[in-house]
C-alpha positions as CSV (number, residue, x, y, z in Angstrom):
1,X,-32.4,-40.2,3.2
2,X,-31.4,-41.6,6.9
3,X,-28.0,-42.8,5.3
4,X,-27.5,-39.5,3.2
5,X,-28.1,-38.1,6.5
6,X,-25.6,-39.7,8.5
7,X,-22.7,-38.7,5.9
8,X,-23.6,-35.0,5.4
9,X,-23.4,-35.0,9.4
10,X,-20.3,-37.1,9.7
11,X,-18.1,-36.5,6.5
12,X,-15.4,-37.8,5.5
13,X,-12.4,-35.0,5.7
14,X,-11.7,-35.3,1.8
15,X,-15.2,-35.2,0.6
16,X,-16.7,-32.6,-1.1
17,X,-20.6,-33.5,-1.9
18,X,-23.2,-31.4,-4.4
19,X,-26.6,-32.5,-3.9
20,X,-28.0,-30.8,-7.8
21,X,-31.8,-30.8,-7.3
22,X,-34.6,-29.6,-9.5
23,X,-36.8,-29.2,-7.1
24,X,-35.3,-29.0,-3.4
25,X,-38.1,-28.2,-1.1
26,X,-38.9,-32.0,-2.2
27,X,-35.5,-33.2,-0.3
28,X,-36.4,-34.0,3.6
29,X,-36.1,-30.5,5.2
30,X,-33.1,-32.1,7.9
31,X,-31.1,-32.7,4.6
32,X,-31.1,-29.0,3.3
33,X,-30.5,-28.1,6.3
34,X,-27.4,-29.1,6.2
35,X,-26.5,-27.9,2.9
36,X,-25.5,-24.9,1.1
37,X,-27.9,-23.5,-1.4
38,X,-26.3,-22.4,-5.1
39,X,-28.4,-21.1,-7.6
40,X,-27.2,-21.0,-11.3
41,X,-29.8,-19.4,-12.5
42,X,-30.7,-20.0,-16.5
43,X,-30.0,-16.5,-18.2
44,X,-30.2,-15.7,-22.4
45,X,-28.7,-12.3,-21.5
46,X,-25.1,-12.1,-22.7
47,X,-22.4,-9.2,-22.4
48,X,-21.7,-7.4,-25.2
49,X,-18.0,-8.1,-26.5
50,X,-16.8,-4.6,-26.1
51,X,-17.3,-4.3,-22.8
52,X,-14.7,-2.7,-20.9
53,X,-15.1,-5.0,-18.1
54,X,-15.6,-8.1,-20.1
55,X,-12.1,-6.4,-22.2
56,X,-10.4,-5.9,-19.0
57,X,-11.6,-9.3,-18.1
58,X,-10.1,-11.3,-21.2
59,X,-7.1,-9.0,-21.7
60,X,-5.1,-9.1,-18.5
61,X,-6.9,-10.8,-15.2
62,X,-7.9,-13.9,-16.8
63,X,-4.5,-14.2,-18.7
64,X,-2.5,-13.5,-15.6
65,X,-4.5,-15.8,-13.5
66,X,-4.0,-18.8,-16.0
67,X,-0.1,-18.8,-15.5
68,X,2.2,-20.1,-12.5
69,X,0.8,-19.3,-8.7
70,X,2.4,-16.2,-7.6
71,X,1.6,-13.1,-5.3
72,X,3.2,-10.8,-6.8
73,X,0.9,-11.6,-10.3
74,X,-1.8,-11.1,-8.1
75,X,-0.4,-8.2,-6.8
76,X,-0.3,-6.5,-10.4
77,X,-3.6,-8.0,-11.4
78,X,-5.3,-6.3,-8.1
79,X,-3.7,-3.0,-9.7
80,X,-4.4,-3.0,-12.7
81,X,-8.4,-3.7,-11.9
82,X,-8.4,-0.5,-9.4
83,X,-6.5,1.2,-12.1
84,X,-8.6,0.5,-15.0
85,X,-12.4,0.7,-13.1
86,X,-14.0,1.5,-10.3
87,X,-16.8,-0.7,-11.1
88,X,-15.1,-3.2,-8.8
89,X,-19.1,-4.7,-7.9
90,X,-19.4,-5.0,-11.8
91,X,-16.0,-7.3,-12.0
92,X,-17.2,-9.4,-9.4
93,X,-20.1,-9.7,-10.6
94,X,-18.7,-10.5,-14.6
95,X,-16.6,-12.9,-12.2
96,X,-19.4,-14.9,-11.3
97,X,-20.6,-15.3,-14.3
98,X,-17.6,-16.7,-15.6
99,X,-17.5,-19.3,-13.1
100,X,-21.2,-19.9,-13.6
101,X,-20.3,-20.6,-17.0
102,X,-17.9,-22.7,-15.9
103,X,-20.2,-25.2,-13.9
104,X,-22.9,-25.0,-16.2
105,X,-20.3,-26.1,-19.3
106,X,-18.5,-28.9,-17.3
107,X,-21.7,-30.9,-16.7
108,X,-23.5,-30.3,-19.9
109,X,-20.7,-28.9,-22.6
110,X,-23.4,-27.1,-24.6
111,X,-22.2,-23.7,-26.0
112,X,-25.5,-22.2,-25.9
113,X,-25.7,-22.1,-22.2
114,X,-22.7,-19.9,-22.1
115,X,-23.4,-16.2,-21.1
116,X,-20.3,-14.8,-21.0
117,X,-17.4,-17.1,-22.3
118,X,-16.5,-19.0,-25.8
119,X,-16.5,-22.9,-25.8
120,X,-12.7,-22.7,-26.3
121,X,-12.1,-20.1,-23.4
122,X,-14.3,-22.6,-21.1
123,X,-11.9,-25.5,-21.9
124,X,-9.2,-23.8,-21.5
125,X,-10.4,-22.6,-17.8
126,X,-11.7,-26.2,-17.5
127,X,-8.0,-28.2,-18.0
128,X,-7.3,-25.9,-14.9
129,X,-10.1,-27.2,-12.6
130,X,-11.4,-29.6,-11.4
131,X,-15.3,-29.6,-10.4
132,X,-14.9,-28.8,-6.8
133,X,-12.5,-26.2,-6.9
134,X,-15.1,-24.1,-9.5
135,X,-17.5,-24.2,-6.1
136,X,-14.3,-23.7,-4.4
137,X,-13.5,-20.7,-5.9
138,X,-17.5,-19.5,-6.1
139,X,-17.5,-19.3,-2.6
140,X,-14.0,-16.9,-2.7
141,X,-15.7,-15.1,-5.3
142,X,-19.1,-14.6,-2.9
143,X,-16.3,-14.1,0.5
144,X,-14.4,-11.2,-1.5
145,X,-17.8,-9.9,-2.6
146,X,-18.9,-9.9,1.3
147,X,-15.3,-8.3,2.7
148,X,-15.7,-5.1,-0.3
149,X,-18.9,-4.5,0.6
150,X,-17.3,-3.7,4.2
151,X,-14.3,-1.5,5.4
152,X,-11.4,-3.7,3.5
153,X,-9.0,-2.8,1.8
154,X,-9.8,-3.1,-1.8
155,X,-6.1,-4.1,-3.2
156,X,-5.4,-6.5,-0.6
157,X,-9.2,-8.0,-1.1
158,X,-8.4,-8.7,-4.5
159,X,-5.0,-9.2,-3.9
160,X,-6.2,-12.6,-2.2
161,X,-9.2,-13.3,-4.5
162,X,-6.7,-13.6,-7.7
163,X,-4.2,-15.1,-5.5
164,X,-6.7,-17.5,-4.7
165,X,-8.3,-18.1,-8.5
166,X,-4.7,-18.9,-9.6
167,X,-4.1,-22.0,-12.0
């Protein structure tokens, strides 16, 4: 614990650590201190197929965010979500279940863990990233989540978040 200690305090710049616990309040309490909790909670609920959020999901953000880097994708995608819903709390929140799938499937590969996502959708995603940008792009998810919830401006919010989530 003393030596897990001293390199959560003192890490090195290129590191990127995930402490996975069953049970945390059984790590030393000066060890989660120092770390950030993530819950991926275990859910059987799944979205029905026709959603339109799950449709607008598949059909054009997800598509446009698995081509090349560029703002002015991220510009239409931004668009197109304000155009099509106003359930921009439900998107983000579809979001984060899509990236929970995501960590869940990279460790343990098994379909039936999968909430929202097909096994061949979460490959694809997966070719794209690697483990630490998925918690990478969590927290982006969780920051845009926090900024719309405030006085931002919604386009530009998402402007960045799909910028961001960008193969």
């Amino acid at each position: 614990a003393n030596a897990l200690l001293k390199t959560l305090e003192e890490p090195p710049p290129y590191a990127l650590f995930f402490l996975v616990s069953l049970v945390p309040e059984r790590l030393p309490a000066t060890i989660r201190s120092r770390c950030r909790r993530v819950l991926l909670p275990v859910s059987t609920v799944k979205m029905d197929p026709q959603d339109p959020l799950l449709t607008l999901w598949r059909g054009k953000i997800r598509t446009g965010l698995l081509g090349k880097p560029s703002f002015s994708v991220a510009s239409e995608l931004a668009e197109a979500s304000l155009d099509e819903t106003d359930d921009w709390a439900g998107l983000l929140s579809l979001m984060k279940g899509w990236w929970r799938d995501l960590a869940v499937y990279r460790v343990t590969k098994d379909p039936s863990s999968l909430r929202l996502a097909t096994p061949e959708e979460m490959e694809i995603d997966l070719k794209q990233r690697p483990a630490e940008r998925i918690f990478q792009e969590m927290a982006c998810l969780l920051e845009t989540e926090r900024a719309l919830e405030g006085n931002v401006l919604k386009q530009l919010a998402l402007e960045r978040l799909f910028f961001n989530l960008m193969a």
